[in-house]
N, CA, C and O of each residue as an XYZ file, in Angstrom:
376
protein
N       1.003      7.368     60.735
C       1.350      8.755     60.956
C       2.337      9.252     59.902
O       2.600     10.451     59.809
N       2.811      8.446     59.210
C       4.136      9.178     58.544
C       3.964      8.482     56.800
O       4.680      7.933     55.963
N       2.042      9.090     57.013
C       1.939      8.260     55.206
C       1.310     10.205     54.836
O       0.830     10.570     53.763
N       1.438     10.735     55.568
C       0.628     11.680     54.821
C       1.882     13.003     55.688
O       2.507     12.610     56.673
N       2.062     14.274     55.245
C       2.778     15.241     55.023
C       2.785     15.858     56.601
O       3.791     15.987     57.297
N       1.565     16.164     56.935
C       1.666     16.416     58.376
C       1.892     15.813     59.292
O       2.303     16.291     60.350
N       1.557     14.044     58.965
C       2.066     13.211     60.041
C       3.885     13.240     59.946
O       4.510     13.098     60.997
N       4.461     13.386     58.939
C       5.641     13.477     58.984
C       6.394     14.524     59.812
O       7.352     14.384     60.573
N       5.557     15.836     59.382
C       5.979     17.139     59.989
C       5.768     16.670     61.397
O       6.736     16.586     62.153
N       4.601     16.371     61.778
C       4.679     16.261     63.482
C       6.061     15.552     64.406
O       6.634     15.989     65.405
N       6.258     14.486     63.726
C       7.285     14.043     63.781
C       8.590     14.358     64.096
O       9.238     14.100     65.110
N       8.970     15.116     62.809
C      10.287     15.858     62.881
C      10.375     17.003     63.826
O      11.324     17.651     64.267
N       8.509     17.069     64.078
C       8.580     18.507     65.018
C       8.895     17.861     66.325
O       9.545     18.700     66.949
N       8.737     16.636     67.149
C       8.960     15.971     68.127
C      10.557     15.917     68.011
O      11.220     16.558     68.826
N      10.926     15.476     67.428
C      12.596     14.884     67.451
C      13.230     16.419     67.490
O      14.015     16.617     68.417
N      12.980     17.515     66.597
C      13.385     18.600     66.899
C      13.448     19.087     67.985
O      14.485     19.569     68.442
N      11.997     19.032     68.776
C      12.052     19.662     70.120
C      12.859     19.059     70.935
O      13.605     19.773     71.606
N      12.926     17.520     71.101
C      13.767     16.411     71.836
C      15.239     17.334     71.483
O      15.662     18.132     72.320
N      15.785     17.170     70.458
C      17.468     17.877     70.115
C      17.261     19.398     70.654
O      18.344     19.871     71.000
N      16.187     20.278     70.819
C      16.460     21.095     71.487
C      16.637     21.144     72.738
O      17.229     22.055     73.317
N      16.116     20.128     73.283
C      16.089     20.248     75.143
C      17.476     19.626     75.372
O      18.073     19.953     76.398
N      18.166     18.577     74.337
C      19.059     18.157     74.534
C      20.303     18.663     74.861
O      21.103     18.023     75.542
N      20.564     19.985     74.337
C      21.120     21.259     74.435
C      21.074     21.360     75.774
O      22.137     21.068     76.323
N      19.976     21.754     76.651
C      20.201     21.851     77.988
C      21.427     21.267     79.084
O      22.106     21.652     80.036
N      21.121     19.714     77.981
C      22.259     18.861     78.823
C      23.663     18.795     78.144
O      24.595     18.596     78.923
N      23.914     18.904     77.057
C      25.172     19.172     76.285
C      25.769     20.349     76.258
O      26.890     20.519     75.780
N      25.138     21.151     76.716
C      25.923     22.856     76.614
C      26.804     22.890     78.068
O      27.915     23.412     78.152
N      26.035     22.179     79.290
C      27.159     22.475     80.586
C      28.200     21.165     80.356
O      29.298     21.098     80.908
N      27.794     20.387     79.666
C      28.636     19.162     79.278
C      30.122     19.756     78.698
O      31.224     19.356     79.076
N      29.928     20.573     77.913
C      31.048     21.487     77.091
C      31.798     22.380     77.715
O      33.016     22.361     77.893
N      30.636     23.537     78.193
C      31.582     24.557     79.041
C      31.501     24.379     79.939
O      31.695     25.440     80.532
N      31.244     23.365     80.816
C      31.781     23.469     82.316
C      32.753     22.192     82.459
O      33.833     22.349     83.029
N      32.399     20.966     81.965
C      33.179     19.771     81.969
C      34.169     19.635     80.499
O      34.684     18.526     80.353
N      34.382     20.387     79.718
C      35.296     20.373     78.471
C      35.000     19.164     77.786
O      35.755     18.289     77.361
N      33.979     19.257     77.763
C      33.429     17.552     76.731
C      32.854     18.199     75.519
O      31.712     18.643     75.639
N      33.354     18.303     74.567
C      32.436     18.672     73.502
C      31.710     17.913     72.593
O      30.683     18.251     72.005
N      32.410     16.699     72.507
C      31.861     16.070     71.383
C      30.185     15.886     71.511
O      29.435     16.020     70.544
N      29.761     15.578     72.788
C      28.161     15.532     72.749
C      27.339     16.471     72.506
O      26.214     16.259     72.052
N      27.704     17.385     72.723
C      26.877     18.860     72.520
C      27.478     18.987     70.298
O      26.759     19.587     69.499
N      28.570     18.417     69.946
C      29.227     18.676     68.687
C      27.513     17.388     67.902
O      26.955     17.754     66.867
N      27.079     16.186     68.573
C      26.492     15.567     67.610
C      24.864     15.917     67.617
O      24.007     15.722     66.754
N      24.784     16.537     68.999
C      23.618     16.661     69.283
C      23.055     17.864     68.401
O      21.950     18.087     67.904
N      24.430     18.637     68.412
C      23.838     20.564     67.605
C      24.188     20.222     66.206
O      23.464     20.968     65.548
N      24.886     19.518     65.389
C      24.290     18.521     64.282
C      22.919     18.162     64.044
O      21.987     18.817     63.577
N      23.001     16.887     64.498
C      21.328     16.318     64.515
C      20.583     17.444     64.822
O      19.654     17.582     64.026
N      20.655     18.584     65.956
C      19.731     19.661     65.779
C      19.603     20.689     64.621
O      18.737     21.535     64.397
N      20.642     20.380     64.013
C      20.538     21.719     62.908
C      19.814     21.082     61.647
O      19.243     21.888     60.913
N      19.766     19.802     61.315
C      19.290     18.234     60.387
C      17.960     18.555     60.601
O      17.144     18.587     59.680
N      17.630     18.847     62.006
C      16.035     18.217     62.490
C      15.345     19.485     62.032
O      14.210     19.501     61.554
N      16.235     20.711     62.243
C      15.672     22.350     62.093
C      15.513     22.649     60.469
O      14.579     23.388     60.161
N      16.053     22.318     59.787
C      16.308     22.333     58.512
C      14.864     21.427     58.018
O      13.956     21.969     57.388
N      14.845     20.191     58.363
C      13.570     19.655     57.717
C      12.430     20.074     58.279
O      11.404     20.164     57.604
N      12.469     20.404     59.673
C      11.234     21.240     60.446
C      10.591     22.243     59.114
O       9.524     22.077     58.523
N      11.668     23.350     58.880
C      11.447     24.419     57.941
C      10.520     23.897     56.806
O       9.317     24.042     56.590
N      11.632     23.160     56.084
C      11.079     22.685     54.949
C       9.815     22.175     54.518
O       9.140     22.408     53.515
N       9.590     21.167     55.850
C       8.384     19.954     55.774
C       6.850     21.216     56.234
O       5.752     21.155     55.681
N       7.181     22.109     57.200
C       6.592     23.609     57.410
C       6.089     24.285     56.470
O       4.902     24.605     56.414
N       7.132     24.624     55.469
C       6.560     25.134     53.741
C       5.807     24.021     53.541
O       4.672     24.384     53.232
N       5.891     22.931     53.568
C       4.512     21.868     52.625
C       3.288     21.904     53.467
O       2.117     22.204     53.236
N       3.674     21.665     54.094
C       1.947     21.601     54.936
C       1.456     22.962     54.904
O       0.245     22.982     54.684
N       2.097     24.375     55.081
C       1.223     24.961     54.860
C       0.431     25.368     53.182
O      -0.492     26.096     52.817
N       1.352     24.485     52.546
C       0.642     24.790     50.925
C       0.075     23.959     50.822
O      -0.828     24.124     50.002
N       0.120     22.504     51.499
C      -0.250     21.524     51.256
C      -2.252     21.731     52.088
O      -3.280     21.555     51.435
N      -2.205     22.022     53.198
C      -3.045     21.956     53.800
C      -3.873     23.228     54.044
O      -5.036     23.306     54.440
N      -2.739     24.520     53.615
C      -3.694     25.950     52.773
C      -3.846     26.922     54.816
O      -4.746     27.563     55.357
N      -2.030     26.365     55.388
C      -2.637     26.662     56.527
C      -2.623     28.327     56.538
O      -2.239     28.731     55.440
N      -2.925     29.392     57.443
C      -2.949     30.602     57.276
C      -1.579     31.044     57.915
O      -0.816     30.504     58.716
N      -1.576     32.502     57.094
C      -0.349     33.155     57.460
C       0.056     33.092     58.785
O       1.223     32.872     59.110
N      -0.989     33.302     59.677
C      -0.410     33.558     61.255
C      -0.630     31.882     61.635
O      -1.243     32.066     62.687
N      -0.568     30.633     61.529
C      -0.629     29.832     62.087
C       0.890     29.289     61.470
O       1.689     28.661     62.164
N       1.084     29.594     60.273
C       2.212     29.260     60.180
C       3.462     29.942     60.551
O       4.512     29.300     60.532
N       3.443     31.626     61.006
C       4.281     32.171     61.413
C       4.280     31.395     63.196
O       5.313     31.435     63.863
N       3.417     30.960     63.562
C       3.287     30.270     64.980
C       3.945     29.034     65.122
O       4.452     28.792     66.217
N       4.009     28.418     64.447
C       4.632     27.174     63.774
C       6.167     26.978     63.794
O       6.872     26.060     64.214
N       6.553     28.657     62.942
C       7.586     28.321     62.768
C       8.495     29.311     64.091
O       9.678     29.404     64.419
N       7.564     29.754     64.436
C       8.226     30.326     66.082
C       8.660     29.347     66.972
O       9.779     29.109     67.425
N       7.319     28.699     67.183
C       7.300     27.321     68.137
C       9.097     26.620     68.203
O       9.562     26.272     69.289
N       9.956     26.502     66.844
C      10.870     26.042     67.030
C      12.144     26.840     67.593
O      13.310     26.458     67.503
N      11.741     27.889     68.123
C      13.030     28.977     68.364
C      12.393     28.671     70.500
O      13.083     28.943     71.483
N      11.503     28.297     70.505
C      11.222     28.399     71.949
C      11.403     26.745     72.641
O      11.041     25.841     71.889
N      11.768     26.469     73.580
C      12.294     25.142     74.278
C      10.192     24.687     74.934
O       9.250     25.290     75.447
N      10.501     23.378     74.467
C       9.157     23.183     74.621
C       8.027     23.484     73.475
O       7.040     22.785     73.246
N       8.420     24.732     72.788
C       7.393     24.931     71.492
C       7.067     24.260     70.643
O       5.863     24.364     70.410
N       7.781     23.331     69.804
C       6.917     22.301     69.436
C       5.960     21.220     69.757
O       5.215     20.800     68.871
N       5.914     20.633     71.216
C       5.405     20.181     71.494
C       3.832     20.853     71.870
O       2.761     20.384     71.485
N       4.030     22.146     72.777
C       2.892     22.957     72.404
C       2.244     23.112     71.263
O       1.045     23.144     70.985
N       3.236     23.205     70.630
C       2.565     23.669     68.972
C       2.067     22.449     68.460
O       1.307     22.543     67.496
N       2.353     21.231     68.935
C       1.995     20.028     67.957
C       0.695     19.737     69.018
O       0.418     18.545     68.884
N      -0.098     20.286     69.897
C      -1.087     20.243     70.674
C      -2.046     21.147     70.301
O      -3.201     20.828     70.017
N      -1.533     22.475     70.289
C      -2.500     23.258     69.526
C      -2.740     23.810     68.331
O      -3.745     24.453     68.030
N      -1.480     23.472     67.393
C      -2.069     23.901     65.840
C      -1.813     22.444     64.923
O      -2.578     22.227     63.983
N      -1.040     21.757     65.143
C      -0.716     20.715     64.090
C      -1.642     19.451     63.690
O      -1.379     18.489     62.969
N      -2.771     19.768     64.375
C      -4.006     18.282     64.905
C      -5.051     19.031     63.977
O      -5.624     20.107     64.148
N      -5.108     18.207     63.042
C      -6.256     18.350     61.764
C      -7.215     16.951     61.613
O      -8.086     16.891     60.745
């Protein structure tokens, strides 16, 4: 999975979505129990995972010639909880 450009992207698109849900559990961790540091490594690693999401996003769609609206779908998918994984079900499977 992680010899060719999209198997990579799928990837990072999994671990991304994972650091987004993670949020769920690190945000009342912070403001309700004054713990920050977990929500401090998790929204790190999430901003790491969002950043190569983007990036690895630009290649595959030049790489693989995907269309304008599948890649504007793509790169939505990561602003919504759960969207990548949707998205890696219905557009990322070539």
């Amino acid at each position: 999975m992680l010899k060719t450009t999209l198997g990579k992207f799928r990837v990072i698109a999994f671990l991304e979505g994972c650091s987004f849900i993670l949020f769920g559990i690190t945000m009342p961790l912070k403001y309700m129990l004054g713990m920050p540091k977990p929500n401090y490594f998790v929204g790190m690693a999430h901003g790491l995972l969002f950043i190569s999401y983007v990036v690895l996003l630009g290649l595959v769609v030049i790489q693989y010639k995907w269309s304008f609206k599948k890649a504007i779908l793509a790169f939505l998918a990561s602003f919504v909880p759960f969207g990548t994984f949707y998205a890696d079900k219905k557009l990322f499977r070539e």
